[in-house]
Every structure is written in structure tokens, then in C-alpha cells.
DOKE-580869 format. One record per residue (C-alpha): residue in three letters; x, y, z. Coordinates in steps of 0.001 Angstrom, whole numbers, padded with zeros to 6 digits, always signed. Example, Ala and Ser with C-alpha at 12.3 -4.5 7.8 and 13.67 -1.06 7.14 Angstrom:
residues 2
ALA+012300-004500+007800 SER+013670-001060+007140 
***
This chain:
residues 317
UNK-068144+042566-052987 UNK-066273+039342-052460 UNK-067482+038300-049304 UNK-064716+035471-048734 UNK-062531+038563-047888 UNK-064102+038761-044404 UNK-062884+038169-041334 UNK-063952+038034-037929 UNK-063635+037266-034122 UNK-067651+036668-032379 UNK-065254+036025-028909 UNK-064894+040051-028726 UNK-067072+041743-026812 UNK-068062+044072-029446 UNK-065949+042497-032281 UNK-064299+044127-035290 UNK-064743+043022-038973 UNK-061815+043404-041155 UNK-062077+043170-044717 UNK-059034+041745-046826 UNK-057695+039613-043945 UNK-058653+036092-044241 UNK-060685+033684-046169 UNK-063450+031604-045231 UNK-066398+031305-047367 UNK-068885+029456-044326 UNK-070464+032315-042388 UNK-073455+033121-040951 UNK-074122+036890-039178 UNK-075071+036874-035835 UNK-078119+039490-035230 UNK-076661+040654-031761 UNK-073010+041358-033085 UNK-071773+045035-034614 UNK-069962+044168-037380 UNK-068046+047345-037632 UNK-065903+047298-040464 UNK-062380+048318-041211 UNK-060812+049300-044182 UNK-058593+046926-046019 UNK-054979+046562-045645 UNK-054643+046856-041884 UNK-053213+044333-039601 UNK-055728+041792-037944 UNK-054276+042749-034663 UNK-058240+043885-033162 UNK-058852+039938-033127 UNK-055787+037980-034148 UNK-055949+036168-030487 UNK-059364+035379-030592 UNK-058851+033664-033682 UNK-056579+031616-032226 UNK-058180+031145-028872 UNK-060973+029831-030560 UNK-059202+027728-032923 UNK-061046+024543-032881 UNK-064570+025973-033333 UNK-063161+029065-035547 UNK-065306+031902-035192 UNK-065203+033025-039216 UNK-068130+029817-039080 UNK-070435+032120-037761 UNK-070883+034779-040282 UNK-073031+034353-043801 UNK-071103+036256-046560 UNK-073883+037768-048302 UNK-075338+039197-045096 UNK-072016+040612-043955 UNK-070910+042147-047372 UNK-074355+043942-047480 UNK-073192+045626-043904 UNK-069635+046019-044878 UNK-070453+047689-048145 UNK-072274+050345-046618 UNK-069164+051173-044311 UNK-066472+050988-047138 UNK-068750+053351-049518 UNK-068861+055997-046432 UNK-064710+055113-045943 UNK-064262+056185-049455 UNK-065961+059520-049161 UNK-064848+062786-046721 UNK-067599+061424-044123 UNK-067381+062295-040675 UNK-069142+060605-037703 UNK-068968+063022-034277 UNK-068553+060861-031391 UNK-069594+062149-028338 UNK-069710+060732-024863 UNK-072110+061771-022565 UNK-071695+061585-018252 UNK-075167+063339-016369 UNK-074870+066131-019532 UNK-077176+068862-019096 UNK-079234+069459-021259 UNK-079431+072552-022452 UNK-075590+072173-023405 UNK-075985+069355-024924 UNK-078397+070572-027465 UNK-076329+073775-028023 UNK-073330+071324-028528 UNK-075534+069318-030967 UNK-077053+072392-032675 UNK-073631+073652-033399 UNK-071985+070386-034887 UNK-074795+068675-036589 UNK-074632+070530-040291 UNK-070920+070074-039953 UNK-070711+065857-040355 UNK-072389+063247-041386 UNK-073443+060984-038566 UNK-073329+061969-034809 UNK-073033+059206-032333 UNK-074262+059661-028508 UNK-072229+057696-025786 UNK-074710+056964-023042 UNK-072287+056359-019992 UNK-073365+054980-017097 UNK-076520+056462-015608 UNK-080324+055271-015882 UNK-081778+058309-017705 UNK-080673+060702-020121 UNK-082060+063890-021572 UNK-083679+063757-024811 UNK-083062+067316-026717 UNK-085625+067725-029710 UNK-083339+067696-032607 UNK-084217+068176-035965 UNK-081899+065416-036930 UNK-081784+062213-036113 UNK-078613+060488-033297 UNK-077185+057043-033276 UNK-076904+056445-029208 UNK-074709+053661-027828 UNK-075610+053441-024089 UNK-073174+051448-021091 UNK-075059+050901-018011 UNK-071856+050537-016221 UNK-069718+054015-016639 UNK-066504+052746-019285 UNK-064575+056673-019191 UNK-063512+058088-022053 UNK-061151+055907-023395 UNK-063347+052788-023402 UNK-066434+054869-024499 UNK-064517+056798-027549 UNK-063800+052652-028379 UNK-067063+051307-027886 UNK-068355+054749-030128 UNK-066011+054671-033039 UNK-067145+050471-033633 UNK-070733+052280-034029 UNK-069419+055060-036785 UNK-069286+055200-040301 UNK-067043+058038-041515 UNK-063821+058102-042722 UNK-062418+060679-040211 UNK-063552+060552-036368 UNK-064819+064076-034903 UNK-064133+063083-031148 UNK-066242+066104-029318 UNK-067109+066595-025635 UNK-070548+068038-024737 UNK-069619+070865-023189 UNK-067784+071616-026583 UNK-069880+074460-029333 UNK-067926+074270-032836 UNK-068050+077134-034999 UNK-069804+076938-038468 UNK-066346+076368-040084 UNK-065043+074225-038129 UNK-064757+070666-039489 UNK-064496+071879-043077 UNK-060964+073958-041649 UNK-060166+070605-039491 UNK-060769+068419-042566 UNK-058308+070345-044824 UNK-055807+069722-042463 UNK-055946+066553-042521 UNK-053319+065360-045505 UNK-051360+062323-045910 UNK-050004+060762-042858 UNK-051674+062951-040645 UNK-053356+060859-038224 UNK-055063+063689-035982 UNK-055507+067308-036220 UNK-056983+069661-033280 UNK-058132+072764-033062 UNK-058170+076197-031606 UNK-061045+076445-028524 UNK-061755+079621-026377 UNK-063538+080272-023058 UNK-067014+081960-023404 UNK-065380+084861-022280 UNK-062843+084704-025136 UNK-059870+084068-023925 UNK-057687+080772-025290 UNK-058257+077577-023846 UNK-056444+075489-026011 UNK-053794+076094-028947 UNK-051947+073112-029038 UNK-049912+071755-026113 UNK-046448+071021-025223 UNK-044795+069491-022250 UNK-043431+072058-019062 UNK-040756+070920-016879 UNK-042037+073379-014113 UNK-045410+071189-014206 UNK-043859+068033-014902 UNK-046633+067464-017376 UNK-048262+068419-020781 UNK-049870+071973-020572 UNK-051715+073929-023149 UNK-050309+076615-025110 UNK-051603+079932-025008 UNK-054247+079390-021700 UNK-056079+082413-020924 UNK-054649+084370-023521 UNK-056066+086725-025749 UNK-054293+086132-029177 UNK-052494+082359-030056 UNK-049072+082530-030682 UNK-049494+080132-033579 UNK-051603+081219-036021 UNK-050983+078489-039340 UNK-051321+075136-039403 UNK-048097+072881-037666 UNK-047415+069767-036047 UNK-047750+069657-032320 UNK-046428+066985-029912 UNK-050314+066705-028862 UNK-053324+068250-028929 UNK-056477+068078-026993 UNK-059119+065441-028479 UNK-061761+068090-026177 UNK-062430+068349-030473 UNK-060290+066399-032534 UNK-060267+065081-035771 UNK-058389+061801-036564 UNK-057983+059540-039502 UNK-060625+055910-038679 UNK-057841+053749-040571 UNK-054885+055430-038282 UNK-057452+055217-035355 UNK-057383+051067-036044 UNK-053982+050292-037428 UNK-053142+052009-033496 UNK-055898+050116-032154 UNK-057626+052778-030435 UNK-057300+054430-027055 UNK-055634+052397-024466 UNK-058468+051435-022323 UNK-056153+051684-018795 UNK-056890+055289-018946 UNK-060054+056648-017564 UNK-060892+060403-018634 UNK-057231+061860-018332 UNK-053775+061570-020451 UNK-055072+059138-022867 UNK-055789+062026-025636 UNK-051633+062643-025006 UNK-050837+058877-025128 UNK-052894+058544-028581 UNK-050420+061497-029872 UNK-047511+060218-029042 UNK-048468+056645-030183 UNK-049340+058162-033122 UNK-046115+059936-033551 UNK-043782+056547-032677 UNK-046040+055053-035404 UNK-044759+057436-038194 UNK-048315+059485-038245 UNK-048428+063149-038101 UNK-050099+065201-035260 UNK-051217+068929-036375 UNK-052729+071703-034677 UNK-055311+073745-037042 UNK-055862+077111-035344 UNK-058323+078391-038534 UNK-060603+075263-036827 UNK-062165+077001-033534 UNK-064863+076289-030714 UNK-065949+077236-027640 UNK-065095+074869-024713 UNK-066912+075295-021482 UNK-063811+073530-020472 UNK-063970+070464-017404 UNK-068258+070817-017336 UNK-067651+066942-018435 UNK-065851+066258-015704 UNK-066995+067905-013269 UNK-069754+066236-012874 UNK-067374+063023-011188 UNK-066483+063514-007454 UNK-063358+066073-006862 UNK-061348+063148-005230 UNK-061621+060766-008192 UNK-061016+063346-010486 UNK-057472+063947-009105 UNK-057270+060123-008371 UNK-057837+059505-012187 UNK-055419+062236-013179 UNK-052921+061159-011134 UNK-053011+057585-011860 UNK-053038+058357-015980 UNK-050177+060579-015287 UNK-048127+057211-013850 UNK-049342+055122-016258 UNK-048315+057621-019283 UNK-044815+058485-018039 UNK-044236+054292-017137 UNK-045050+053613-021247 UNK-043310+057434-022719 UNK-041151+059169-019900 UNK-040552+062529-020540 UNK-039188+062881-023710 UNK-041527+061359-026312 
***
């Protein structure tokens, strides 16, 4: 690999390599940094101000080519396969549904990645397979955790997954055909244990003044092939890594509510497709995530994502 196509920002708090951007030849890796990698091509947007806030001591001086290209060329060989990394953050799970959550993905990708969020202990399932685990002592939410989690990853497409979430057998493989060019995220089909529809897609209600889910507590979806959807709930999601850059991730002013819609519709503006697969199912032992976060904030966060979406989108994006 030519390592004087590498490019990076040390002032980031976790920072982002990007390969094709710039060149500087004088590097030297720093043990303590992640030196996630992105695909070529993309705009150098993750740490373009750095750069230039740290123009006199530029930070490309800190990285040693050889020892980055050795990193980076383990991330591009995974970008050019059909890998998937499952990202899934964790607040006080339980345990027992976290290791049904993890049973049920784990033969499905390639790499699963464990957000620790905020709390001093976590259970520790027995798993026949081995877990990458990112842990925040100070709880970041979901969008700044699904960040933080996707710098860890190696795969070419994202599986974003709550814990309370149990995929069925077929599930990514359906997801993954779904995903064709310019599609940027594709979600999928999830029940209630009892077997009634928790999620089929989602469109917007006037009589809610808000995005709703199509088919709730219904028996058979009304959709039954693959289309594109306004938005779809990333409760199990798959989405493109090099769409999930070039939009620079979840906007990290939202906490655990409306930042799955704002990712659509950025998406959408952007010229990517959103699809809803409904051949890609799960069971979703919907709000056991959240629940677990005092009632009050819970509307307090829901509320103040709703402002913040309809201040960037109104009502008609």
C-alpha cells in the first residue's frame, strides 16, 4: 500500500484516517489513537478543521507510514468484501437478553461490537465467540455511541442492532441483498413476541405530528416486497460504512430519539436511497433499551429531538 496516501487529524478525540486524501510521507502512529479507516474517495470533512487548527505543528507528523498502512490494510481488505460488523450499544442490558440477542446475530456477520455506555459493570454472557467492547464511562446516547462504535468496526455494511433486538436466521443475508447501488440503508420487518408488527417501515402522520410506524400491532404488513421508505427504524438497520462517512455519521445533538429519522432523511437530501426489506425480520422487545432511563427524561429526550429534527427538516422532507 502506498502509505503517503494517508491522512490524519491526532486533535480528534477518536480521530478518523482517510486514505487517498493527502500526502505526507513523515508519520509516526500513536499507540493510544484508533486509526479507523475510511475508504478512498470521500471528502476529508471528519478532520478537515483540525488540519487546519493545527496548522503549524500539522498533525499528519505524527503517524509512521508503514505502521499505519499495516492497520489500514486490514480495514480496506474487510471494505472490499460483504463484511458486516453489528454494532450494538448497551445501557444496564440484562443479561439474559443480551445473550439471546447475541446468540441470534452472531453466525449472521462478521464482527460484533459491544457499546459499554455509561455504568461501572456490565454482564459478561459466555459466548462461544469472541466481542470487540468499546466502553464510555460517561453515558454518550445513541447517537454518539453508534459514532464512537462504527470508528471500532471493520465491515463494509454497519448492522446497527439494539439489545433487546433477536434477528432471525435469515436476516442479514435478506438485509444484505437489499442493499444495491445507492442505497445507503435498508431496515427491516420486526414483530412483538406475541407476533404482532412492530415495525414495517414508517411514514410521517399529521394526526401525530410526527413519524409513526407502519403496520403497529398488526397481524399481516401491508408491504410485503422490497421499496423505498421515507425512514425506517435503525432498532436493526443495515447501512452502507462509506454512505455512513461521506454523511458523517449521526448528528451527535440527538440523544436516543429522532436521530435514526434525521440519518434517513439526510440520507435522502444526499441522493442515497432508503429501503424497507420486509423478507429481513426480528423480534423487538421494543423500548426494553430505553426503559431502563427515568420516564421524565425519556419524554424530555423525545421531545427535545423532536424540536431539533423539525428546526433542520420541517415537515415535509
Amino acid at each position: 500500500m502506498d502509505s503517503s496516501h494517508l491522512h490524519i487529524a491526532p486533535a480528534l478525540q477518536k480521530p478518523m484516517v482517510v486514505v487517498g486524501m493527502a500526502t505526507n510521507p513523515q508519520l509516526r502512529a500513536l499507540p493510544q489513537v484508533d486509526y479507523s479507516t475510511v475508504s478512498a474517495g470521500l471528502d476529508c470533512q471528519f478532520c478537515s478543521s483540525a488540519c487546519r487548527r493545527d496548522a503549524v505543528h500539522p498533525p499528519c507528523g505524527n503517524i509512521h507510514p508503514e505502521e499505519l498502512a499495516k492497520a489500514t490494510k486490514e480495514k480496506l481488505d474487510a471494505y472490499r468484501g460483504e463484511s458486516v460488523s453489528a454494532l450494538i450499544p448497551l445501557y444496564h442490558p440484562d443479561p439474559s437478553r443480551l445473550k439471546r440477542c447475541l446468540n441470534a446475530v452472531a453466525r449472521q456477520v462478521d464482527e460484533i461490537v459491544l457499546g459499554l455506555d455509561g455504568a461501572a459493570e456490565y454482564p459478561e454472557p459466555k459466548m462461544p465467540f469472541s466481542c470487540k467492547r468499546v466502553r464510555s464511562d460517561q453515558r454518550l446516547g445513541f447517537a454518539k455511541m453508534m459514532n464512537l462504535l462504527a470508528r471500532h468496526s471493520t465491515g463494509r455494511y454497519l448492522l446497527l442492532l439494539n439489545d433487546d433486538v433477536m434477528l432471525d436466521r435469515r436476516c442479514v443475508r435478506n438485509i444484505k441483498k437489499s442493499m444495491q447501488e445507492q442505497t445507503a440503508v435498508v431496515g427491516s420487518l420486526l414483530r412483538y413476541p406475541d407476533g404482532r408488527i412492530q415495525h414495517g417501515g414508517m411514514l410521517w402522520r399529521s394526526d401525530l405530528d410526527a413519524f409513526d410506524h407502519r403496520d403497529r400491532f398488526s397481524r399481516k404488513p401491508t408491504i410485503r416486497r422490497r421499496c423505498e421508505m421515507p425512514t425506517v427504524t435503525f432498532a436493526a438497520a443495515l447501512v452502507r460504512r462509506v454512505a455512513f462517512y461521506s454523511l458523517r455519521g449521526f448528528d451527535e445533538r440527538y440523544d436516543c430519539y429522532w436521530e435514526d429519522v434525521d440519518f434517513c432523511v439526510k440520507a435522502r437530501q444526499a441522493g442515497w436511497k432508503v429501503v424497507y426489506e420486509p423478507r429481513a425480520t426480528g423480534i423487538h422487545e421494543e423500548s426494553q433499551t430505553s426503559a431502563r432511563l427515568p420516564t421524565g427524561l425519556r419524554g424530555e429526550m423525545w421531545e427535545a429531538g423532536k424540536r431539533l429534527y423539525l428546526s433542520k427538516w420541517g415537515r415535509d422532507a
